[in-house]
N, C-alpha and C positions, 0 to 999 in steps of 0.2 A: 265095440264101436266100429261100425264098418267105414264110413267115412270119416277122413278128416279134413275138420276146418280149418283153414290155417288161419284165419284171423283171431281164434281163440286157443289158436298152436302160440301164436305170437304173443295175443296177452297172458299166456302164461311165461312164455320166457321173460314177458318185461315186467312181472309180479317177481319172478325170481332174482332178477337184476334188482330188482327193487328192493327185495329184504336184504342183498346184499350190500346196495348202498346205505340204507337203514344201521345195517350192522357196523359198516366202516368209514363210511365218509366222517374224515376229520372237523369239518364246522358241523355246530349243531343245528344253527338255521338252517344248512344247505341238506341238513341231516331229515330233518320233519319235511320237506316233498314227498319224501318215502315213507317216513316213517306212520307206521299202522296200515296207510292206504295198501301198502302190498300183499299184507298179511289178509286186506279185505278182499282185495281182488283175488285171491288164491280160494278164500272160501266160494264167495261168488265161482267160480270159474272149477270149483269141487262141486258143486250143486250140480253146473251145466254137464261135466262128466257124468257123471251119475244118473242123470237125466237121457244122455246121448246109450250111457251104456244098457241102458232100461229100456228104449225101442225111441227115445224122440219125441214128434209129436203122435206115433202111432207105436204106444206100450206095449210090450211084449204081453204074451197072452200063455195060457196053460203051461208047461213044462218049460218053458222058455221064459215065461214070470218067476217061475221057480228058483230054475238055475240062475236068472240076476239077481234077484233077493239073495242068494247065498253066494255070490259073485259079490255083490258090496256088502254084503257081513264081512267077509272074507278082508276085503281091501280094509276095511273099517280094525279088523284084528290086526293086520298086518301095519299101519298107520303106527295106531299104539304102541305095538313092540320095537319098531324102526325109531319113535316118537322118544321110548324110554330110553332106547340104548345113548341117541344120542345127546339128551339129556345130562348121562352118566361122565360125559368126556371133560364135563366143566367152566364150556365154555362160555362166557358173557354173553349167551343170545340167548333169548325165549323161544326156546323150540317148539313150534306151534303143530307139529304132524300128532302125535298122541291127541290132541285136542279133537283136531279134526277128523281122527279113525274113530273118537269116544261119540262125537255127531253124529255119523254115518249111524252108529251101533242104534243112538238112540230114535235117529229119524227113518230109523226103514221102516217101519209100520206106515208110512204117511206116501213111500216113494211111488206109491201105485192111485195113490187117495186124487180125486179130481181135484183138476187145479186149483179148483176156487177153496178148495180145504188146502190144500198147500198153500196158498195165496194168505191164506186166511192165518194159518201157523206164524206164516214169517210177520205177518203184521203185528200177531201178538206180540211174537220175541222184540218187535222194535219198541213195540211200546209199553210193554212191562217188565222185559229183561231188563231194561237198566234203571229200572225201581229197586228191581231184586239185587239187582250187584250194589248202587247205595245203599239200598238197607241193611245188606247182609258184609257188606266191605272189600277189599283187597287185600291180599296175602303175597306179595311179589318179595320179599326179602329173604326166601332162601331156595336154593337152588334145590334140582329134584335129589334126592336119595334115596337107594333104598327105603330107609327107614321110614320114609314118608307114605309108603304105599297107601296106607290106611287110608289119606288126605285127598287122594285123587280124585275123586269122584267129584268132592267140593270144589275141585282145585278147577277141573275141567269146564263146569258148568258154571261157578258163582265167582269164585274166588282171584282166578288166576290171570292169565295176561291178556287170555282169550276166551271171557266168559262162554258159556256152550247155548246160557238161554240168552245172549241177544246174539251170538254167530251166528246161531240157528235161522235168525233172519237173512242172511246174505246166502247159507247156503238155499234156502227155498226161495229168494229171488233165483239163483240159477236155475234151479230144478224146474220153475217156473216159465223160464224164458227157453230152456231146451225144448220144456214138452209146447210151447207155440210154433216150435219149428225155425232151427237156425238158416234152417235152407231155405227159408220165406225172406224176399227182401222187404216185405211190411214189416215183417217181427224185428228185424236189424233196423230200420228207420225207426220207428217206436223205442224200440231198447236206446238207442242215440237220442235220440228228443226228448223220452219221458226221463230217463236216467240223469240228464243234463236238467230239467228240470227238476226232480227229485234234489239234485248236489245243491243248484243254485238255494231250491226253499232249507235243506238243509243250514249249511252254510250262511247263507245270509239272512237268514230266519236266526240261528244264533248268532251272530253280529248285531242285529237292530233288538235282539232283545237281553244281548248279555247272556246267551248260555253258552254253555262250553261242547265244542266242538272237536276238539284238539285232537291229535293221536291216539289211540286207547282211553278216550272219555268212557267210551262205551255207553252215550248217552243216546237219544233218539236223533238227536241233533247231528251227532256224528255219523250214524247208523244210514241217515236222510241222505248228509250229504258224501259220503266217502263208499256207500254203497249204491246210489244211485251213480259216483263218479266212474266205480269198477264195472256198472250195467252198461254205461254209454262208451265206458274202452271198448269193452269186448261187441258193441254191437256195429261200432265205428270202424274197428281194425277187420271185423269179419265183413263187413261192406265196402271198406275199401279192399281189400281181397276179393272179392266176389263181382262190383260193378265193371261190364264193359272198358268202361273207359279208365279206369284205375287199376283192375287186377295185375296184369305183368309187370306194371313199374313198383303195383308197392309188392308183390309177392317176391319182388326184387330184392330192394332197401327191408323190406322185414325177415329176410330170411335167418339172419342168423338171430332173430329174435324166436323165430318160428323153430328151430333147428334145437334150441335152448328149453321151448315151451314143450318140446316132444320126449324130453327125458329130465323133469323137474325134479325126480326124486333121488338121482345120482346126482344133479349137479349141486342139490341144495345138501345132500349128505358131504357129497365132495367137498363143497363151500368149508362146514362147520369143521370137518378133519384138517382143512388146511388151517384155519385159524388157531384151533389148540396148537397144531406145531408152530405154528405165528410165535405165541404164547409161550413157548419154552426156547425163543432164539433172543439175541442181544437187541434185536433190531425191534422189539417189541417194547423198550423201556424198563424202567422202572419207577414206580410197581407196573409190571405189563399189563399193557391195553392193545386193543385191534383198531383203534381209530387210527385210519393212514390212508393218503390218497393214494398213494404206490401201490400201497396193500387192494384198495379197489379197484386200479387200474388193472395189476395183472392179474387179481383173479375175476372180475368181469369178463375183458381178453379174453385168457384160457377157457372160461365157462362155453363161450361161446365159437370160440374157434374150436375147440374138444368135440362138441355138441357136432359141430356140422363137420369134423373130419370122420368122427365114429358112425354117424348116421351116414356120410357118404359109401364106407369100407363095411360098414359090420349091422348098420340097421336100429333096430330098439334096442336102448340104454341098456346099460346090464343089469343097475335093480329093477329096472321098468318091465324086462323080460322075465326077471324072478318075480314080478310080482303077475306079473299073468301067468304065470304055470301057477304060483300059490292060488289062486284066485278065478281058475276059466277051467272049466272041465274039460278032461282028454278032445274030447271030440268036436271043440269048439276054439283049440286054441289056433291064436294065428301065427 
């Protein structure tokens, strides 16, 4: 990814703030703002990676299509095993990275496919994935082990907390909206206007007819509006980032969102390691839980003060750097 956007730097750091508030905010109203929408803007905003890291609006071509096809295999394997380890620690959150490395795995045949066949993908997953997740049910009451390995597969795509056939929809809205060209200020006004309409028909399409929209409905309803709401963040924060008369004051106030968005995969590792130790102090209750606004407060803070003191002295994240050596060949790394 030779350029970066920071408006889509940013809605990645305020999707990661966001699974954080999801995890620990004390009220459970104040809890559902976040809840799910972050997890969707992170797929959305993994499509648009994948999309930036494959040429954009102009796709890389012979040995250079190559070596990105096995650049997002790579990211897609390396997900998984980051996804499982941290699964293993026990903590009360749905660690949703396995999910979205097991996507990657199954969606690279398509990552080169014209967009109206990517187009075409994500509309299925919105509108049959979540036939297939009621038909087939939820399995969210035990945590991963070992021993479950067998189950994964199911667990990724049908079963789990982030079915893979309706994600599959949010991440080709981004793959989508990367290859129209984030560097277009048409594709950033459209992504703002049609996303915000997409949230509204979502949304209040299930209100006036009674269908369920909620957090992890994982209905079309939700799909409509929580993933048209993550197309019109990222197309809204990378336009105000980019317009004339807006760039310097929000590249301003968004930095340490953008600061956050540039090493998601250490701060959200980071996150989940502090909370198990949460989880073995006195100050966690009993029986311990992570619900604490204290608990939110300083590890928001630190996320984001960390984020922009480390990028100021030392540069890319430290997993974000092992995952480009895992993943970018000798001669291509930055």
């Amino acid at each position: 990814m030779s350029r970066r956007f920071a408006g889509v730097d940013a809605a990645r750091g305020l999707a990661i703030l966001g699974m954080l508030w999801a995890h620990t905010a004390a009220d459970g109203t104040r809890q559902s703002l976040a809840d799910g929408r972050s997890s969707v803007l992170f797929a959305t905003l993994l499509g648009c990676s994948v999309g930036l890291i494959t040429g954009g609006a102009r796709p890389r071509r012979g040995a250079d299509r190559r070596e990105a096809v096995a650049s997002v295999a790579l990211r897609g394997l390396a997900l998984i095993v980051l996804g499982l380890m941290l699964w293993t620690l026990g903590t009360p959150v749905a660690v949703v990275l396995d999910t979205y490395g097991a996507l990657l795995l199954v969606l690279l045949p398509i990552v080169f496919a014209p967009t109206a066949v990517i187009a075409a993908v994500g509309v299925v997953a919105a509108l049959a994935g979540p036939l297939v997740v009621q038909a087939v049910g939820e399995d969210l009451s035990t945590p991963f082990s070992p021993q479950r390995l067998p189950s994964l597969l199911g667990e990724w795509f049908v079963t789990g907390y982030y079915p893979g056939v309706v994600f599959a929809a949010y991440l080709c809205a981004g793959l989508v909206v990367a290859r129209a060209d984030l560097a277009r200020r048409a594709t950033l006004v459209a992504m703002l206007g049609g996303g915000a309409a997409a949230s509204a028909l979502g949304y209040g399409g299930a209100a006036l007819l009674g269908l369920d929209a909620s957090a992890h409905a994982n209905s079309t309803a939700e799909v409509l509006g929580s993933g048209g709401l993550a197309i019109a963040v990222v197309g809204g924060l990378e336009l105000l980032c980019t317009a004339e008369a807006t760039a310097r004051p929000a590249r301003t106030v968004l930095a340490p969102l953008v600061a956050a968005g540039r090493m998601p995969l250490t701060i959200y590792t980071a996150q989940l390691i502090v909370l198990t130790v949460w989880l073995a102090t006195p100050a966690a209750g009993t029986p311990p839980w992570i619900e604490s606004w204290a608990l939110l407060g300083g590890l928001a803070l630190a996320s984001v003060v960390a984020a922009m003191i480390w990028q100021r002295f030392v540069g890319k994240g430290p997993l974000e750097r092992v995952l480009t050596r895992l993943t970018t060949f000798p001669a291509r790394r930055a």
